[in-house]
TORKOL-4160 file (C-alpha; in steps of 0.2 Angstrom, whole numbers, padded with zeros to 4 digits, m for minus):
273
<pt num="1" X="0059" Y="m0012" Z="0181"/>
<pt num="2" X="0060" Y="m0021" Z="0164"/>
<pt num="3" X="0077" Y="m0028" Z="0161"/>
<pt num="4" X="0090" Y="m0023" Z="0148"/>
<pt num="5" X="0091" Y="m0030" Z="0129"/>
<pt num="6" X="0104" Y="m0043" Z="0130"/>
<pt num="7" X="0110" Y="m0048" Z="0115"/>
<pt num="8" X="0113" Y="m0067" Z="0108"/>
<pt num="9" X="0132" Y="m0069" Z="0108"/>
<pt num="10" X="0131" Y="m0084" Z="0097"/>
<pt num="11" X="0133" Y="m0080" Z="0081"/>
<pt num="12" X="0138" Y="m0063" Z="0079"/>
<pt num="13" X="0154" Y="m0070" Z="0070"/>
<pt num="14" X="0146" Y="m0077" Z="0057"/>
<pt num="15" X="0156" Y="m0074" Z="0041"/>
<pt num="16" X="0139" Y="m0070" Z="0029"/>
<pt num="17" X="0130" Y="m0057" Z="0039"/>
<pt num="18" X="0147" Y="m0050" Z="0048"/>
<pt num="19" X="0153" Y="m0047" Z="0031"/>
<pt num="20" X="0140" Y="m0042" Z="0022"/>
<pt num="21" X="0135" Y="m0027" Z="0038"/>
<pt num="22" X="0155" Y="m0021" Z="0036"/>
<pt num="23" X="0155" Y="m0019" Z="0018"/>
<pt num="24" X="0139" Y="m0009" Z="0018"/>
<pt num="25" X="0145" Y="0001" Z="0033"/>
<pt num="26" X="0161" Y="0007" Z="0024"/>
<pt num="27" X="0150" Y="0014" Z="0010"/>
<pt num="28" X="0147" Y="0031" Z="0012"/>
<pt num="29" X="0131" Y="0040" Z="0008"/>
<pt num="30" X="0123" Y="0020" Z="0006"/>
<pt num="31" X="0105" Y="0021" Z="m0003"/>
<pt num="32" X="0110" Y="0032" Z="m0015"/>
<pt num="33" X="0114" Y="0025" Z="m0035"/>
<pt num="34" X="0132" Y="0026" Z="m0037"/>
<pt num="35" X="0133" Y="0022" Z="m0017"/>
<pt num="36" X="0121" Y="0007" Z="m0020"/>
<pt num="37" X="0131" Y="m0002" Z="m0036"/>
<pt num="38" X="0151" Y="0003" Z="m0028"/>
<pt num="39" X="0142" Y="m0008" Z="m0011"/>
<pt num="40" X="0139" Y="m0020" Z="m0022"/>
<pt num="41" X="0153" Y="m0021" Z="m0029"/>
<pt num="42" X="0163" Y="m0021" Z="m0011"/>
<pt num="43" X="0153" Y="m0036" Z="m0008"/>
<pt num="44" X="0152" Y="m0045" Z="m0023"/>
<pt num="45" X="0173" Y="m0042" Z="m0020"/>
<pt num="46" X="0173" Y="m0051" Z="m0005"/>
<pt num="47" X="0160" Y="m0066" Z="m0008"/>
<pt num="48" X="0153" Y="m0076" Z="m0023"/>
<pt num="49" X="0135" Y="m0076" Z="m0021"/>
<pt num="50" X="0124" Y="m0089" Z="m0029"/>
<pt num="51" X="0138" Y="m0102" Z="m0026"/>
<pt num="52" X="0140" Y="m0116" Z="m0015"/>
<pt num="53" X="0152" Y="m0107" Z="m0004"/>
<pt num="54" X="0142" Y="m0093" Z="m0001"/>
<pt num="55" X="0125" Y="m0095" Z="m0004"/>
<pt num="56" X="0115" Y="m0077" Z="m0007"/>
<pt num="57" X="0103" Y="m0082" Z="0005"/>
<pt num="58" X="0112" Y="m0085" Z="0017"/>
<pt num="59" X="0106" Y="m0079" Z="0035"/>
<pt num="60" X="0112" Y="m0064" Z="0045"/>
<pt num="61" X="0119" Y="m0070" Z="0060"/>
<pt num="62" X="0109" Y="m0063" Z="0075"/>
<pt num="63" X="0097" Y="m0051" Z="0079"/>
<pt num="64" X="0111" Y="m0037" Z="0082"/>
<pt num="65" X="0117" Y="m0040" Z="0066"/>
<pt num="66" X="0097" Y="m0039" Z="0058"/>
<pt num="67" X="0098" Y="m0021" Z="0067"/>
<pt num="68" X="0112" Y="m0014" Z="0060"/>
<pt num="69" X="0104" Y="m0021" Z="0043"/>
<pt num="70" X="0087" Y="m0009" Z="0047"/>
<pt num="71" X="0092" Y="0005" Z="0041"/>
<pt num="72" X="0101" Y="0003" Z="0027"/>
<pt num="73" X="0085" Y="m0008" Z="0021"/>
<pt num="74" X="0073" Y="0006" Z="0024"/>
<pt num="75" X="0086" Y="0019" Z="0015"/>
<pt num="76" X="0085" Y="0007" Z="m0001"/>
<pt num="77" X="0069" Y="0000" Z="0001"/>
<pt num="78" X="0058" Y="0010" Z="0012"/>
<pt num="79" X="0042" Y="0007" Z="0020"/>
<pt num="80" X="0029" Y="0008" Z="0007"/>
<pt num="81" X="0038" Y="m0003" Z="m0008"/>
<pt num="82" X="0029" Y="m0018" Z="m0005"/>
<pt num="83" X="0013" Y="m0008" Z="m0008"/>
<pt num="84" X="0020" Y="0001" Z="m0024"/>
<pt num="85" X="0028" Y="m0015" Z="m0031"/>
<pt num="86" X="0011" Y="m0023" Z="m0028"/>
<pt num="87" X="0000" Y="m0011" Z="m0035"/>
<pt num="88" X="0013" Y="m0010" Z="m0049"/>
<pt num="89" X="0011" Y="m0029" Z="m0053"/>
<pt num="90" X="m0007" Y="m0029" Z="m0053"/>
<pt num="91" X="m0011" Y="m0015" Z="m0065"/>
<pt num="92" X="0003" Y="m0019" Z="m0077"/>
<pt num="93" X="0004" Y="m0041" Z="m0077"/>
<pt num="94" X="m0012" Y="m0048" Z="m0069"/>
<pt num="95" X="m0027" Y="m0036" Z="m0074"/>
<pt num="96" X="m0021" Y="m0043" Z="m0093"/>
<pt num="97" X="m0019" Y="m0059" Z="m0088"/>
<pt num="98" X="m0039" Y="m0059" Z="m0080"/>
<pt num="99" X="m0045" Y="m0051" Z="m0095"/>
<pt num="100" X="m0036" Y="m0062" Z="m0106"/>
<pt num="101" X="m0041" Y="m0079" Z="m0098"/>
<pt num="102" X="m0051" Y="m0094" Z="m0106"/>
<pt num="103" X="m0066" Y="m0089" Z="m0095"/>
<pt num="104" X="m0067" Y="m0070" Z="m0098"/>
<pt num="105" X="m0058" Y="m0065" Z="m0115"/>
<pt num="106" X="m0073" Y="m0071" Z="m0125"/>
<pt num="107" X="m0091" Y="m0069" Z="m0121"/>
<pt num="108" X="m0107" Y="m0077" Z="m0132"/>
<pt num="109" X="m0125" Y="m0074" Z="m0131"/>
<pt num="110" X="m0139" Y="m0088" Z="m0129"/>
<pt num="111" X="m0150" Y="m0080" Z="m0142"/>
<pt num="112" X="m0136" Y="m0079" Z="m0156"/>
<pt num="113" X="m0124" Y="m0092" Z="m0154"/>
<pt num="114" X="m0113" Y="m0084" Z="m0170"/>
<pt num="115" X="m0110" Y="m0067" Z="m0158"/>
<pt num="116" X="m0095" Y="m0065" Z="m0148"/>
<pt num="117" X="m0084" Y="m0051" Z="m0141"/>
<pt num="118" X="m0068" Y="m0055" Z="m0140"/>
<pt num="119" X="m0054" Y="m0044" Z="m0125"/>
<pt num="120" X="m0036" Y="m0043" Z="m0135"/>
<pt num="121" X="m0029" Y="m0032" Z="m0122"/>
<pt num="122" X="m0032" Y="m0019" Z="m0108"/>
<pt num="123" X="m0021" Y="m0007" Z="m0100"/>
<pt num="124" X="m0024" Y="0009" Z="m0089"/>
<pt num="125" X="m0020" Y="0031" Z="m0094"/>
<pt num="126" X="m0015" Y="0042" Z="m0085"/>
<pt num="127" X="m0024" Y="0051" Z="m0070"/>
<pt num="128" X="m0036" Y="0062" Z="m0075"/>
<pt num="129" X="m0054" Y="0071" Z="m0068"/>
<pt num="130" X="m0068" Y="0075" Z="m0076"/>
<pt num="131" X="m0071" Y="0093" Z="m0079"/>
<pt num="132" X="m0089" Y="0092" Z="m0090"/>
<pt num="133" X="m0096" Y="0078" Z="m0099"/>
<pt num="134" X="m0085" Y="0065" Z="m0107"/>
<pt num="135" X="m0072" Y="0080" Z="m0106"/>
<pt num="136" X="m0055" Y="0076" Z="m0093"/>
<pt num="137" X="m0040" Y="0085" Z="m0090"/>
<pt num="138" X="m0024" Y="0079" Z="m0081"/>
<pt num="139" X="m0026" Y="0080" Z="m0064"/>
<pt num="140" X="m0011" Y="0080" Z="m0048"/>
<pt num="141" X="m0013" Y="0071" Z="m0031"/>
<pt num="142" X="m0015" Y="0090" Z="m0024"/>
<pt num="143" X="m0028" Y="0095" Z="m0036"/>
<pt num="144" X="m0039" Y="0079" Z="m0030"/>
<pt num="145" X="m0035" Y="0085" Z="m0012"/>
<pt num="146" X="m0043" Y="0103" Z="m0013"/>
<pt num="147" X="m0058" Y="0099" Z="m0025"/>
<pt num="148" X="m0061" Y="0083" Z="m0014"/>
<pt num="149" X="m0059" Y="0072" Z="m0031"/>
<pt num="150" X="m0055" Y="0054" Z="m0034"/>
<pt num="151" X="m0036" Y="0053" Z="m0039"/>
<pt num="152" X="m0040" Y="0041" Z="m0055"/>
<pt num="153" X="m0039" Y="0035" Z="m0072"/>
<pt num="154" X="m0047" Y="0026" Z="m0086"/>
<pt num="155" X="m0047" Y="0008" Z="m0091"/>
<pt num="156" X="m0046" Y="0007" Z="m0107"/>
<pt num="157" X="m0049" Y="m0012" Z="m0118"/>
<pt num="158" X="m0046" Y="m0017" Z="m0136"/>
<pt num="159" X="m0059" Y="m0027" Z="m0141"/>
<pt num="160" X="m0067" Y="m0039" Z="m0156"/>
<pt num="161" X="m0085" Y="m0043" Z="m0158"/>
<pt num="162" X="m0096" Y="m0049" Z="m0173"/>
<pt num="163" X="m0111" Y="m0039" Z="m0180"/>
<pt num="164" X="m0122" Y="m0048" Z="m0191"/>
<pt num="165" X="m0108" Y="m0058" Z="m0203"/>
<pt num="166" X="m0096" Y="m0043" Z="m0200"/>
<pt num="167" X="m0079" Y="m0044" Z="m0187"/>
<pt num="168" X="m0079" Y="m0026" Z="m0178"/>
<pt num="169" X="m0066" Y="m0021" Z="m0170"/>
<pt num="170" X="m0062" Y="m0007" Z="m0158"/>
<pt num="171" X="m0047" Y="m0001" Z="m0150"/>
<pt num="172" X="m0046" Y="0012" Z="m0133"/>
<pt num="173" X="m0064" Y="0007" Z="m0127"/>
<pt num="174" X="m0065" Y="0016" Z="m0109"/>
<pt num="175" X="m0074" Y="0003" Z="m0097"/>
<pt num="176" X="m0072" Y="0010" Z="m0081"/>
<pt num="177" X="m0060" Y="0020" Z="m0069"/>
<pt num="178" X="m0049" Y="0015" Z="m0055"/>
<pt num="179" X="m0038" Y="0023" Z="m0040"/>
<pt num="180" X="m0020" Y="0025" Z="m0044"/>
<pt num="181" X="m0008" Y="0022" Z="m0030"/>
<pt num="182" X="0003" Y="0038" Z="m0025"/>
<pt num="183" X="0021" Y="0034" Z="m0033"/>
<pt num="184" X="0017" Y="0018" Z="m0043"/>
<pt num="185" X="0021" Y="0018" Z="m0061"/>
<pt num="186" X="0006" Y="0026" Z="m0066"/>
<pt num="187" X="0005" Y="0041" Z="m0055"/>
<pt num="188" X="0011" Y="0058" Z="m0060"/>
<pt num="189" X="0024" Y="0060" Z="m0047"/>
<pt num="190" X="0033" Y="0047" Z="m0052"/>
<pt num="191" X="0052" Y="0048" Z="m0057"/>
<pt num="192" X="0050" Y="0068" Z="m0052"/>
<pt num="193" X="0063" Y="0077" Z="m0043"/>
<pt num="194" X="0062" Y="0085" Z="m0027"/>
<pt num="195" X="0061" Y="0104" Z="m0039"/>
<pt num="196" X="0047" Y="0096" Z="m0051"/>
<pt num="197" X="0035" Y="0089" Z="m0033"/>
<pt num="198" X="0038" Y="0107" Z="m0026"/>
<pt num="199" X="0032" Y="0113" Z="m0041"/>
<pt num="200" X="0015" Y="0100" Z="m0040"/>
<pt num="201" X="0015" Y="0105" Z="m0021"/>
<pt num="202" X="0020" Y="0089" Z="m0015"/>
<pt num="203" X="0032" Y="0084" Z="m0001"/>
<pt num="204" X="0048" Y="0076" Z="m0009"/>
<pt num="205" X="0048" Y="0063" Z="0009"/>
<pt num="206" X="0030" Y="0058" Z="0005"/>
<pt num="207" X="0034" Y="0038" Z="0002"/>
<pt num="208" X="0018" Y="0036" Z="m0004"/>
<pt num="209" X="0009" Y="0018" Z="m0006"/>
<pt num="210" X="m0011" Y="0027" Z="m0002"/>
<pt num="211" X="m0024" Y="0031" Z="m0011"/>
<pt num="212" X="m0034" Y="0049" Z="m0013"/>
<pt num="213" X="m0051" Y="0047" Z="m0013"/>
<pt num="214" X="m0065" Y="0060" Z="m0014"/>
<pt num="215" X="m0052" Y="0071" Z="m0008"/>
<pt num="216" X="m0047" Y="0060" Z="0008"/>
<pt num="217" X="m0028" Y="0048" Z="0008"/>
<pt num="218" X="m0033" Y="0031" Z="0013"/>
<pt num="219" X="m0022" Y="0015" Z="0011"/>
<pt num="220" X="m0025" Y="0000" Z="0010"/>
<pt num="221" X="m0021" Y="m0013" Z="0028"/>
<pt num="222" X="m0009" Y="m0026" Z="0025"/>
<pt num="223" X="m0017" Y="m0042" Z="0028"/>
<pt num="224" X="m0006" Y="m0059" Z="0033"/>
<pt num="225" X="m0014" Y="m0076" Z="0021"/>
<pt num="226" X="m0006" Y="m0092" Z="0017"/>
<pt num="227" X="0006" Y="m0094" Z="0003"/>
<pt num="228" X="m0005" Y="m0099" Z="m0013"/>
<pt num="229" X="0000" Y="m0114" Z="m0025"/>
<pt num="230" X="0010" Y="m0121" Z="m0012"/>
<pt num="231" X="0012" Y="m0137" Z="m0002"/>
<pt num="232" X="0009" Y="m0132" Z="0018"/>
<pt num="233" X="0014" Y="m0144" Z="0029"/>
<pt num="234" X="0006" Y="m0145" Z="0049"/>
<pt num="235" X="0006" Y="m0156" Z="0063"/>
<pt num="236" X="m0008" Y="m0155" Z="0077"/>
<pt num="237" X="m0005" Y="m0156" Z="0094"/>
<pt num="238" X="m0014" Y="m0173" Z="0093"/>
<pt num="239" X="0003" Y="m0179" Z="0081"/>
<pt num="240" X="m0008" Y="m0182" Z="0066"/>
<pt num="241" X="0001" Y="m0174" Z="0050"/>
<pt num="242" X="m0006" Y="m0167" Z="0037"/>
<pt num="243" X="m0003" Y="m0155" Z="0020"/>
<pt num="244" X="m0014" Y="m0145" Z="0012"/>
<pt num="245" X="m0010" Y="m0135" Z="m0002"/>
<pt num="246" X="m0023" Y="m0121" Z="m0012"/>
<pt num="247" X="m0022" Y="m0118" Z="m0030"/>
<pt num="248" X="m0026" Y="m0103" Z="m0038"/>
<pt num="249" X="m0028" Y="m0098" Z="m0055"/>
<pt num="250" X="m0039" Y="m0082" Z="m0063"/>
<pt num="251" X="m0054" Y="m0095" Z="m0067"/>
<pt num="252" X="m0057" Y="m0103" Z="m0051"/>
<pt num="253" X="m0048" Y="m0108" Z="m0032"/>
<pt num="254" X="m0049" Y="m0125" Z="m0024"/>
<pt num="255" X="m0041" Y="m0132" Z="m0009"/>
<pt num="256" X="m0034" Y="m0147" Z="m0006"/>
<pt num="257" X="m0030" Y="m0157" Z="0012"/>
<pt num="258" X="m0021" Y="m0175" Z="0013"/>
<pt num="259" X="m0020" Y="m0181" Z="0033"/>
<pt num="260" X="m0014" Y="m0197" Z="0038"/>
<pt num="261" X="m0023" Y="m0204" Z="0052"/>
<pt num="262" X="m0022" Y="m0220" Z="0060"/>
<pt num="263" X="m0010" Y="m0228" Z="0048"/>
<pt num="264" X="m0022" Y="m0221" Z="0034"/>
<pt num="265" X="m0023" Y="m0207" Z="0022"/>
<pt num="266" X="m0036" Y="m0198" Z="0017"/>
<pt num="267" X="m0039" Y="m0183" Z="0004"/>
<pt num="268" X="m0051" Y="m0168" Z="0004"/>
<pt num="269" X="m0055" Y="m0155" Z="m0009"/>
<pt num="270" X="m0065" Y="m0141" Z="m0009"/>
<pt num="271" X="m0069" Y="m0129" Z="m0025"/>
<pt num="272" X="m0067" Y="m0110" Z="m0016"/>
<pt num="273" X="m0074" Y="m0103" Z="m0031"/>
């Protein structure tokens, strides 16, 4: 027979996470907007964060106190928000900033050295299919679903290049397609109310976070790595310590290691790519 949860006593009366858990507890209907901001202004009442006193970070005081805390986390935040949010960031931050690095904004030729073509800025439209050629219409998640279509859309770039002594330039180039995320920023069933996705045929619970291609959802697996551009610091089981830290930036990646050994330090970097 497996024995019963016991709960750590120690700690349950810590004043942050005691605190905090009451104060959400007493708000009715929590998750919701107005519920949401009158929670944070009980707690924001009771404690000042960001001081010295009480520190926002804080920690909760034990894991009874971390499981009260679940659900009112999953109501604000839900499941799939960390694939949304990252999704998010990516088309709307770092595709600008890859296109707009030293190593791909301009690209020369070897037989003309006074050609270039010059990226100013790309962004991504709004999901669309393609009914005939070089002719799209707006396309929902549902519709992808029953033609067995690839829920996309387009990728557009603003660009500058020389022909002969003349500066070109041309704006809302299409370069390619990708997937858009179900509920990110640039899906259409984003910001809808539960009337508006019954209309599109879609279920109002759906959290989203996946992917429609060729008519089938897929989603993409979480995958645990080291924290990038930051100092790592280990210790062996022989007692040797070491820090290792990998930098990484749109042109290339490196990783660094220092050990001390015997008394002595020594350094090691490699160039990832």
């Amino acid at each position: 027979l497996l024995k019963p949860l016991v709960f750590p006593v120690e700690g349950f009366d810590h004043v942050y996470g005691r605190d905090i858990i009451n104060s959400i507890d007493d708000i009715d209907g929590y998750g919701d907007a107005g519920a949401e901001e009158a929670a944070m202004e009980a707690i924001g009442a009771r404690q000042e964060y960001g001081s010295e006193k009480t520190p926002a970070d804080s920690p909760v005081g034990s894991l009874k106190d971390k499981w009260r805390l679940l659900p009112h986390f999953l109501k604000l935040r839900g499941l799939m928000r960390q694939h949304i949010d990252s999704f998010d960031h990516f088309v709307t931050t770092e595709m600008k900033q890859i296109v707009q690095s030293p190593s791909a904004c301009e690209i020369r030729s070897d037989h003309d050295p006074k050609f270039y073509l010059r990226y100013t800025d790309c962004w991504v439209g709004e999901p669309s299919v393609e009914e005939d050629a070089y002719a799209f219409s707006q396309a929902t998640p549902f519709q992808c679903r029953l033609r067995d279509c690839t829920y996309s859309a387009p990728i557009y770039v603003n660009v500058r290049y020389t022909r002969g002594r003349q500066i070109v330039i041309k704006k809302k180039v299409l370069v390619g397609r990708m997937p858009i995320m179900l509920r990110s920023s640039k899906c259409l069933l984003s910001h809808k109310t539960e009337r508006q996705l019954a209309a599109m045929k879609e279920c109002p619970y759906d959290p989203g976070g996946y992917f429609v291609i060729k008519g089938v959802e897929k989603v993409i697996l979480i995958q645990e790595q080291l924290s990038k551009n930051r100092v790592i610091i280990e210790k062996d089981p022989k007692g040797c310590v070491s820090a290792s830290i990998t930098s990484s930036t749109h042109e290339r990646k490196s990783k660094a290691y220092i050990l001390v050994k015997n008394g002595k330090v020594y350094m090691k970097n490699n160039t990832l790519g």
